[in-house]
Structures are given as C-alpha cells and as structure tokens.
C-alpha positions as CSV (number, residue, x, y, z in Angstrom):
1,X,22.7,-155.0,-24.1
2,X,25.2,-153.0,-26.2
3,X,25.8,-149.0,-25.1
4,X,24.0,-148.1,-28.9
5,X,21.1,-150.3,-28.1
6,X,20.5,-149.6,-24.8
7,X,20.6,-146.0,-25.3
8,X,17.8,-146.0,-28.8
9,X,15.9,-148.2,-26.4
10,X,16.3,-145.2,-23.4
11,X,15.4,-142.9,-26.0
12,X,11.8,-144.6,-27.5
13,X,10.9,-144.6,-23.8
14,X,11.4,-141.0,-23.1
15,X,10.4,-139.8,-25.9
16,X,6.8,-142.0,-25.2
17,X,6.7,-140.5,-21.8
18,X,7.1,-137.1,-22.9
19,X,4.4,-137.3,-25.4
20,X,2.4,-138.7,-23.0
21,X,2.9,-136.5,-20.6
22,X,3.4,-133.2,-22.5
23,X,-0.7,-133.5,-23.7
24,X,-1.1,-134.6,-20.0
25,X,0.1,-131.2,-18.8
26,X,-0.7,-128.7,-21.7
27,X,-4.4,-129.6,-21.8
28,X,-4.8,-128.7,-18.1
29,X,-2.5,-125.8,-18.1
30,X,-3.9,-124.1,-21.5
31,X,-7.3,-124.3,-19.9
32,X,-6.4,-122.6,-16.5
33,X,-4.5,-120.2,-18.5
34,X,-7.2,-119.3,-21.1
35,X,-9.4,-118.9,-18.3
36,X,-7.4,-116.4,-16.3
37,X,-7.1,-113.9,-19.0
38,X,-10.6,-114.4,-20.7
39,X,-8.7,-116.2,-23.7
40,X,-11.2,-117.9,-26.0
41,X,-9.1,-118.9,-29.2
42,X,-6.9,-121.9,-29.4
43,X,-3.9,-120.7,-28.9
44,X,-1.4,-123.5,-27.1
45,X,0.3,-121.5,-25.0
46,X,2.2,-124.0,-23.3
47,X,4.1,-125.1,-26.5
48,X,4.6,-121.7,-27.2
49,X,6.0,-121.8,-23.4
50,X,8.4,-124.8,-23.9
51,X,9.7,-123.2,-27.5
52,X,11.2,-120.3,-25.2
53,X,13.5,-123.1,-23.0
54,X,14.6,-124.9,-26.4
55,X,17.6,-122.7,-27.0
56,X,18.7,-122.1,-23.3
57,X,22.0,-122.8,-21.4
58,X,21.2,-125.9,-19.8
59,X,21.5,-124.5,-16.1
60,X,20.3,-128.2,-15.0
61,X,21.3,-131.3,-16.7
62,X,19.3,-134.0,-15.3
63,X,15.8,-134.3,-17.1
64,X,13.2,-137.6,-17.3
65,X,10.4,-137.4,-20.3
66,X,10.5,-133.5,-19.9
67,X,13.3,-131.7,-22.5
68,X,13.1,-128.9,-20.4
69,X,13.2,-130.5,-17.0
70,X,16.9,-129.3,-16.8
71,X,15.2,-125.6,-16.0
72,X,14.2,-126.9,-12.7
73,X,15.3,-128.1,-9.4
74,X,14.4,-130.8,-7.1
75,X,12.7,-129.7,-3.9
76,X,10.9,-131.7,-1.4
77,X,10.7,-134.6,-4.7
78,X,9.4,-132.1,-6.5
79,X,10.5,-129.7,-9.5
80,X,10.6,-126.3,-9.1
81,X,11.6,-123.4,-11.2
82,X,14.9,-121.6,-11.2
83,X,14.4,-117.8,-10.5
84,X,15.6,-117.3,-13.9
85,X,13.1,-119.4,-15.7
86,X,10.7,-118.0,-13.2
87,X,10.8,-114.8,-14.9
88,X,11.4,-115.9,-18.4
89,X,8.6,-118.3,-18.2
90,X,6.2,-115.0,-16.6
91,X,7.4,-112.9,-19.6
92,X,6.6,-115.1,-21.9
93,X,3.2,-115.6,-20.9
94,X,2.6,-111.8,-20.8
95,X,3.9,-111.5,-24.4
96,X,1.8,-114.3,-25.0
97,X,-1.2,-112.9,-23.7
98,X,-0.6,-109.0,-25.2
99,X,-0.6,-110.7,-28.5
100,X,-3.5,-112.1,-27.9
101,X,-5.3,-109.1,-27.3
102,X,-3.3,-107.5,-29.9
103,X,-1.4,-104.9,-27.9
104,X,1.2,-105.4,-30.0
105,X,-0.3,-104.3,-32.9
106,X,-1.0,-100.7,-31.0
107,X,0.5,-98.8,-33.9
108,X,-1.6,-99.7,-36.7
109,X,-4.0,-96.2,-36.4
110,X,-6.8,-97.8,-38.0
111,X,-7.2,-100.6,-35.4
112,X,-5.6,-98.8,-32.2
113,X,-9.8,-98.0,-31.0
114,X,-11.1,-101.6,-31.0
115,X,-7.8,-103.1,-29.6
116,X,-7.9,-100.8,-26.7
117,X,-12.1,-101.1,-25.9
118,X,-11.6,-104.7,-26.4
119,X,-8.9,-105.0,-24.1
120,X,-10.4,-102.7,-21.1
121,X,-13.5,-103.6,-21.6
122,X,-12.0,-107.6,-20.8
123,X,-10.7,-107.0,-17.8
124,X,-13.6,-104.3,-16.4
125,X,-10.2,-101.5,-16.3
126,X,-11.4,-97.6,-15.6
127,X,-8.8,-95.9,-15.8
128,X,-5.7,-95.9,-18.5
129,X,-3.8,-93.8,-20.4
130,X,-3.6,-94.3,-24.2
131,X,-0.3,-93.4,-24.8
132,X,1.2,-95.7,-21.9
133,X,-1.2,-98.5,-22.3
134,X,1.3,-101.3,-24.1
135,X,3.9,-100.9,-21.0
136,X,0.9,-100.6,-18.5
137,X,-0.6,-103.8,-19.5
138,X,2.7,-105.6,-18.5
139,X,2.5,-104.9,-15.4
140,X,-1.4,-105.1,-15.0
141,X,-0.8,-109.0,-16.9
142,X,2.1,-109.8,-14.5
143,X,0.7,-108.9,-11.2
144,X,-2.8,-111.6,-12.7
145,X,0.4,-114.1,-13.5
146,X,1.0,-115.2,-10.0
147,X,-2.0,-118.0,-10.0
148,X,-0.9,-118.9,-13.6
149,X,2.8,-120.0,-13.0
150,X,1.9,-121.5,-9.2
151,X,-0.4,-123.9,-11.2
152,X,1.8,-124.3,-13.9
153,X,4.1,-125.6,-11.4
154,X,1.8,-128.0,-10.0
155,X,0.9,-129.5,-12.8
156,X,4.3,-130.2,-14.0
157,X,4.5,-132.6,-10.6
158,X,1.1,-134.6,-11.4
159,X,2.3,-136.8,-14.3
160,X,4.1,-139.9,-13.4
161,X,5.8,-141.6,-16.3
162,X,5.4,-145.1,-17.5
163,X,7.2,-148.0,-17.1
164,X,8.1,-149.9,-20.1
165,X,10.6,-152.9,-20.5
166,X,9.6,-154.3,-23.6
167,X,8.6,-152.5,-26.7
168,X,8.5,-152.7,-30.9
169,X,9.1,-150.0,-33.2
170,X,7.3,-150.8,-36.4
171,X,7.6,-148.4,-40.0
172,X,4.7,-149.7,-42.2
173,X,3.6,-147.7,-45.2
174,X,5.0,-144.3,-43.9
175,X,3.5,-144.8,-40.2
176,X,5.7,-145.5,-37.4
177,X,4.6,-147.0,-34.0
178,X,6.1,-147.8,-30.6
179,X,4.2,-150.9,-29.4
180,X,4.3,-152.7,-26.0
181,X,2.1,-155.7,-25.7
182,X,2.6,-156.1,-21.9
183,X,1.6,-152.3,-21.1
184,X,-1.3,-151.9,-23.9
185,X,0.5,-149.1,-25.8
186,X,-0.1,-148.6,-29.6
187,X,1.6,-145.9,-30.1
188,X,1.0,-144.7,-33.6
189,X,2.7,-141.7,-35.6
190,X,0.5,-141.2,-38.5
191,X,2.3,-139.3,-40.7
192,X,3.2,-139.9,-44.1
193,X,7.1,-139.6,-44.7
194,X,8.2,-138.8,-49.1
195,X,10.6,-141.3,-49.9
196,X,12.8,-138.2,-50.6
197,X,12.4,-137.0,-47.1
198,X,12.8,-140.4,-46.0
199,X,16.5,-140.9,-47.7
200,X,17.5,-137.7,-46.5
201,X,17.1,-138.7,-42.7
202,X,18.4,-142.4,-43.5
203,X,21.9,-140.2,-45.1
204,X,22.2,-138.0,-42.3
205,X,22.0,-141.0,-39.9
206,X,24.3,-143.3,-42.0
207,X,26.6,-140.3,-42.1
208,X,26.6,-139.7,-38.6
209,X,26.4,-143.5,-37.8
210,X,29.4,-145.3,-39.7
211,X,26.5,-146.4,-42.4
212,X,25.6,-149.1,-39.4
213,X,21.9,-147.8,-39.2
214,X,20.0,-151.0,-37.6
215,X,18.7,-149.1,-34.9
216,X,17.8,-145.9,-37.5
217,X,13.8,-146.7,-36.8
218,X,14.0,-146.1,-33.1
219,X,16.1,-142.9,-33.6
220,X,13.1,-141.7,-36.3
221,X,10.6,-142.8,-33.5
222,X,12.1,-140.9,-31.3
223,X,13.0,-137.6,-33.5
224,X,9.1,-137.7,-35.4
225,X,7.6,-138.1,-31.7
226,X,9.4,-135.0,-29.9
227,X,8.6,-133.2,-32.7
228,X,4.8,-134.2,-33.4
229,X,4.6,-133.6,-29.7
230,X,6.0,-130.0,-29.8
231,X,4.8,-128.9,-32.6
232,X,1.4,-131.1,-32.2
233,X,-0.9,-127.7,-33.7
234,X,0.8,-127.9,-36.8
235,X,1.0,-130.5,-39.9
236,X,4.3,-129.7,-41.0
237,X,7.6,-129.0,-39.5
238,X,8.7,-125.4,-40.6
239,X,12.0,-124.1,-39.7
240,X,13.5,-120.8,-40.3
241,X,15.5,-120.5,-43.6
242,X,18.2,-118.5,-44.7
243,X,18.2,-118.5,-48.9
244,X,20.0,-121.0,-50.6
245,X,22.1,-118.0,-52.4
246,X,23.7,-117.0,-49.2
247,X,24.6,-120.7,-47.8
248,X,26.3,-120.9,-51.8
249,X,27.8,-118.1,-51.4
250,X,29.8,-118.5,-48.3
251,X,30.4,-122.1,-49.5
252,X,32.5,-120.9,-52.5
253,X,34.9,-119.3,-49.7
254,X,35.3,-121.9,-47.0
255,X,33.9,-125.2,-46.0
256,X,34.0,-124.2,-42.6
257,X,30.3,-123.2,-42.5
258,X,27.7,-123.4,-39.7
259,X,24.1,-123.4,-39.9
260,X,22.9,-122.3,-36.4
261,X,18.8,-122.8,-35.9
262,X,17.7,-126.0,-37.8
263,X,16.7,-129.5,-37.5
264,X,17.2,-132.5,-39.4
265,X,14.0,-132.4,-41.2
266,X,15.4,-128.9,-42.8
267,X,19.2,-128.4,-42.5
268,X,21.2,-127.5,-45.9
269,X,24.4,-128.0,-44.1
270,X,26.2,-130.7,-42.7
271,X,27.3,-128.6,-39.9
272,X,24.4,-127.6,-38.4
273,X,23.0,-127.1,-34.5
274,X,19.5,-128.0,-33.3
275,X,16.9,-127.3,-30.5
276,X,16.9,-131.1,-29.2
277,X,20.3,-132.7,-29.1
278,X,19.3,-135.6,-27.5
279,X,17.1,-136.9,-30.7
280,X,18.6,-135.2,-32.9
281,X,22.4,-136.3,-32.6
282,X,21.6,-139.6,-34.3
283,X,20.8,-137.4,-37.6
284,X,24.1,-135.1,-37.4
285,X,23.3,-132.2,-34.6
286,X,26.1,-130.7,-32.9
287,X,23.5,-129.5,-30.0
288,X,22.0,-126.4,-28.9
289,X,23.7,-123.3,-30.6
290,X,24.0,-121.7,-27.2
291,X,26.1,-124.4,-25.6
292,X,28.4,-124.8,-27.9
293,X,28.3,-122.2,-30.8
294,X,31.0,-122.2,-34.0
295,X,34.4,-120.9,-33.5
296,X,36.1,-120.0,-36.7
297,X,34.6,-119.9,-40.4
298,X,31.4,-118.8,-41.2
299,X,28.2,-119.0,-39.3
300,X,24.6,-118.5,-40.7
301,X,22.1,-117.8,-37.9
302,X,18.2,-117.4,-38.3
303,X,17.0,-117.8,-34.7
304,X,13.0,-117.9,-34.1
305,X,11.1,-114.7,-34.3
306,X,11.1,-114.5,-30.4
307,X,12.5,-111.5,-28.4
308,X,14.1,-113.8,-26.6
309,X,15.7,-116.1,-29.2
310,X,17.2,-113.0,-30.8
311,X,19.1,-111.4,-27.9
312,X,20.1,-114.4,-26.6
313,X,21.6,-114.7,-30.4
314,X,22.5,-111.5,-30.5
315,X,24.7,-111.8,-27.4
316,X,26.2,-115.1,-28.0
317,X,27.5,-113.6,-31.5
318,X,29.0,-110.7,-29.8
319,X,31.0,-112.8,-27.4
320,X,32.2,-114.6,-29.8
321,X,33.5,-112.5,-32.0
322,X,35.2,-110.7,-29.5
323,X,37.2,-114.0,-29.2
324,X,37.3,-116.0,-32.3
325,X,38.1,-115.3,-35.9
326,X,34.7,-116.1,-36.8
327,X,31.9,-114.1,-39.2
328,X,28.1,-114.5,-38.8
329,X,25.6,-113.5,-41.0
330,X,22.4,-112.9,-38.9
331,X,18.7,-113.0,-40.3
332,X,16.3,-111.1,-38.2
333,X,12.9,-109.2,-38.7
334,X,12.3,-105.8,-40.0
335,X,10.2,-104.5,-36.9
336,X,8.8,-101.2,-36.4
337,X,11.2,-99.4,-33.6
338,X,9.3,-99.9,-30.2
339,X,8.9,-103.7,-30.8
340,X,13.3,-104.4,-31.4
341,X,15.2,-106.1,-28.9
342,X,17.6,-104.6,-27.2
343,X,19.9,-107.1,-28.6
344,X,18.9,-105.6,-32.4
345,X,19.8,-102.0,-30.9
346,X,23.2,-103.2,-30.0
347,X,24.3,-104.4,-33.5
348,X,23.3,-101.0,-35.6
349,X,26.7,-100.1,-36.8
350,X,27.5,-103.8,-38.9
351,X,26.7,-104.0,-42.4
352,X,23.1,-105.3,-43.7
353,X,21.3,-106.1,-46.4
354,X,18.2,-105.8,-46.5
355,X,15.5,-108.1,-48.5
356,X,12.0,-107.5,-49.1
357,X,10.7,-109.3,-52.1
358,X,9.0,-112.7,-53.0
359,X,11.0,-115.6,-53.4
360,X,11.2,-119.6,-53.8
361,X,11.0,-121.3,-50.7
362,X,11.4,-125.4,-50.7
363,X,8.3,-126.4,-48.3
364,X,8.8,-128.6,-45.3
365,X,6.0,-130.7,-45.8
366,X,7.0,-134.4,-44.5
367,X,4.8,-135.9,-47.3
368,X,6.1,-133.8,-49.9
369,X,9.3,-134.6,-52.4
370,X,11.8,-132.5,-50.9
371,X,12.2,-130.6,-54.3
372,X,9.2,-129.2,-54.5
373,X,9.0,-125.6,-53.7
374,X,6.2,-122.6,-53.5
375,X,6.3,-118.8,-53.5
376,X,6.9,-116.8,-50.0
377,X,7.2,-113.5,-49.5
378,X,10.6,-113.0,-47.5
379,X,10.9,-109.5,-45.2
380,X,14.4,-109.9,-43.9
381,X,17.4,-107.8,-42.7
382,X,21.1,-110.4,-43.2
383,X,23.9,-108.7,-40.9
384,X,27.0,-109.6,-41.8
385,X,28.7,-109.4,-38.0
386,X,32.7,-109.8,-37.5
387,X,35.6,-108.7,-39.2
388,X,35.8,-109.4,-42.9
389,X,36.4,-107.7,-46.4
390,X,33.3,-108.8,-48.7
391,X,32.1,-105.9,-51.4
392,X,28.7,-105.8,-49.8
393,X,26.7,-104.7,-52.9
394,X,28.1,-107.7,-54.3
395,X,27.3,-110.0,-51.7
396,X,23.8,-108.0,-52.0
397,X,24.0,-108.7,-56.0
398,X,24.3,-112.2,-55.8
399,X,21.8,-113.1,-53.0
400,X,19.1,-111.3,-54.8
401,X,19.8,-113.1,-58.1
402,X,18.0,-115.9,-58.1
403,X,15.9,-116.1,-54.5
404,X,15.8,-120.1,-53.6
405,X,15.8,-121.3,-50.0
C-alpha cells in the first residue's frame, strides 16, 4: 500500500472514530454539565469546549480519533489534562455558563433586574453585591467546576475506537458514505454539496495534489466528517470573513498574502491557515495559524469571537512583528470596555478603521452556488498592525466602497 493511500485510508478511519466517539462523549458530558449549573437550553457546551483547543500550540503531538488529544498526557493508560488546558478548559466552561445566565449582558440597564434574580435565585445565593456580581460569579462558577472537569476527564477515557480494515467511500447524488461490510458501518453524510462548491474543493485538492485526485473522495470524507461532527448543531459551515475589498486591496500590492482563520469550505486565498491541518492539508492548509504564522507580506486575520482566540492572535502578531517585516490587518469586535481582552488593550495605539454598516456577505451554505450572496450587518474594527505607509482614509475609502465578502 502506497504512503498517499495508506494515509487517506488512516484518515477515513480516524475521522469515523472521532465522530463516533465525539457524540459518544458530548451527550454524556453536556448532560452532567447542564445539570450542575441548572442549564435547561441546548446549548452544546462541549463543542463549544473543543472550538477553544482548535487554534492551540500543539503542546502534545500524539492524538487517536480525538483532534485535541495532543492537549493531554498519558497516565496510568489513561489521558489526562495538561495544567494548562486544565485551566483553559475550567474558564471556558465559566464563560460558557455566565453566558448562559446572561451575566454578560450585565450592562444593558433595562435587563440588569431579571438577569440578576434569575441568576441568584438558581443557585439559592443570599448574599451579593450588585456592583461586583459579574467577577463574583467566576469564582462562585469555578469553585462548582471541580465535579465538572473530573467527569469530563473520565469520560474522555470510556470510548474505545473501532477497528476497521476494510472500508468504501461512496459519493452518490451529493451524499457521501464510509461503508464497511465486515463491521456493519453505514456511515452516511447526508448533505447536499452545489456543484459550485463541489469544483471548488476538487481545485483546491488538484492544486494541492499535482491534479492526481484519485483518492479526492476519501479526503472529502474525511474533511465533511470532522466538520459535520464539530459543528453537528449547525446546517452550514460559517467562517469568519474579512470583506472581499480589503483581500483586493492588499492583492493590488503584493501577492504575498495570508488569510489566517479559514477553512477550505470558505477561503478566498490560496494561502490560507486552518483549524484542522490534518484534513484539511489535502485542500491547500498550511496548518494552524499559531504553529506556524506568516513571515513577510501581508496577513489578514479574523480569529473567532472568543477571548481566547483573540489574545492568543493578538500576541502571536506582536511577536512577529517585532521580528519580521510583516503587516497584519486584524478584524475584531466592537465590545463595550469591561468585556475587551487584554490582548485588544495592548494594541490601542495602531491605526483602525472602523466599520459599522450593512453589507454583502457570500453565504456558506454547502447546497448553495457559491455566488450567491445575502445582506449582513457587519460591526467591525480592521487594525492595520506593523510598519507600513498606507493613506488610511484611503484604505478606509476603498473598503467601504462597495462592501462584498
């Protein structure tokens, strides 16, 4: 068996595995943690939980169905968290569940009555002070998270992937399947694909791939299962988009140009860096941002709206423009003060643009013709971070032109 086959084949297995037992592990996990906290609502906090490791430094590299398994350790034959991802993971869980009770929303004065009786009236709490109440409920929510992350711990060790040998991957009318007679799997994606987005992956992976793609179906397996897994709650796969204008823009000055945060289902670049290198590489990636991030030329970065996403961003542009002749342009949020990052505090002195208008956005709907497009209301600050010499009011001019992401 050649090295290419042998590692699609590797890859369809995993990828089976993981889905397998990624629903395996969230079911029992979202239900001991909706418990805990009195949570009612749907809410999938453990894919929210494995978003937060997508972007990390790999401290660990070796990892079965799981694509975070590299944030543990073996111990005893069993996985265990670094301290690291110990707190991360508790952190996480208390933003989680403070947004769920809408602490975060404590400065909306028409709402800050019923978010706080609803929250104290929960959890059976006395005493509290109304001014101190978003930091006190961090540490009232981690000292409760003990019992969550022990069990979250224990189930990660209860799943026990399968063993397959022998296995088909079928595309018939837009569904693709992974099929193994001898272990009575029927795997079967059903999602439609538009011939538009269909060409598009087929290009990236004949691009990537010497034009040789007759392995291409167990590569789209494996990319449309780790993300249907993931992102099971959702129909679509939605990315985070910078508008067309600026990639243009920036295009008209260099060709070396970076897209930082995409996938292949959304990338505009041929350049760009993903959250799951391993199914991803097969369709262009060059890997997590974070492990390897752009040296010279231009780099446009739109990380996930997640605190820690955007200092880990933050930080990682800092460093390297301390070293490298390189220029990002950064899209982040406009937040009221007490929810920034300290990472947004630390870049206050670059230039920005600020954008706060509706605009064209080119939806990420599988099934739809990747032209089609619908109206989105985009709330953005672009800083433009490194040394450089642009007018900004012009840059400003252009981008607002004609909004199309």
């Amino acid at each position: 068996m050649n090295r290419k086959i042998n590692n699609s084949f590797n890859l369809c297995i995993q990828e089976y595995n993981f889905y397998k037992g990624f629903n395996y592990c969230s079911e029992l996990f979202d239900n001991f943690y909706k418990k805990h906290f009195n949570i009612k609502d749907d809410i999938k906090p453990y894919t929210d939980l494995i978003m937060v490791f997508l972007y990390n430094k790999n401290l660990y590299k070796d990892y079965s169905w799981d694509p975070i398994i590299h944030s543990f350790r073996i111990k005893n034959n069993k996985y265990v968290f670094d301290k690291t991802m110990e707190t991360i993971i508790i952190n996480k869980l208390i933003e989680l569940t403070q947004k769920y009770y809408k602490l975060d929303t404590l400065w909306n004065k028409e709402l800050v009555n019923d978010i706080i009786n609803n929250y104290i009236s929960s959890f059976n709490i006395k005493k509290y002070t109304k001014d101190t109440i978003f930091k006190d409920s961090i540490i009232f929510f981690k000292n409760k998270m003990k019992d969550v992350y022990d069990y979250y711990c224990i189930v990660r060790n209860e799943y026990i992937p399968i063993i397959i040998k022998n296995f088909e991957i079928k595309f018939i009318d837009n569904m693709i399947s992974f099929i193994s007679v001898n272990n009575n799997i029927n795997d079967i994606i059903n999602i439609k694909i538009h011939p538009t987005r269909y060409q598009r992956l087929l290009d990236l992976y004949n691009n990537n791939n010497n034009n040789n793609n007759i392995f291409f179906h167990n590569h789209l397996y494996a990319l449309l299962r780790r993300n249907r897994t993931i992102f099971w709650q959702y129909q679509v796969f939605y990315g985070n988009a910078v508008p067309h204008n600026v990639f243009e823009y920036y295009k008209t000055i260099s060709s070396d140009i970076y897209e930082c945060f995409a996938d292949p289902f959304n990338c505009y670049l041929d350049k760009y860096y993903s959250a799951f290198y391993d199914v991803d590489k097969a369709f262009g990636s060059l890997g997590s941002f974070f492990d390897n991030p752009p040296k010279k030329g231009f780099a446009i970065a739109h990380p996930p709206t997640e605190k820690h996403f955007i200092n880990a961003t933050i930080n990682t542009i800092l460093s390297q423009i301390k070293k490298y002749k390189i220029i990002y342009i950064l899209g982040l949020p406009i937040w009221p003060d007490y929810m920034k990052t300290e990472g947004q505090k630390l870049i206050k002195k670059y230039n920005k643009i600020k954008i706060n208008k509706e605009m064209i956005l080119h939806t990420a709907n599988l099934d739809v013709d990747i032209n089609i497009t619908k109206k989105y209301y985009y709330k953005y600050e672009l800083y433009i971070i490194g040394k450089h010499k642009f007018n900004i009011k012009s840059l400003e001019d252009n981008i607002n032109k004609s909004f199309v992401i």
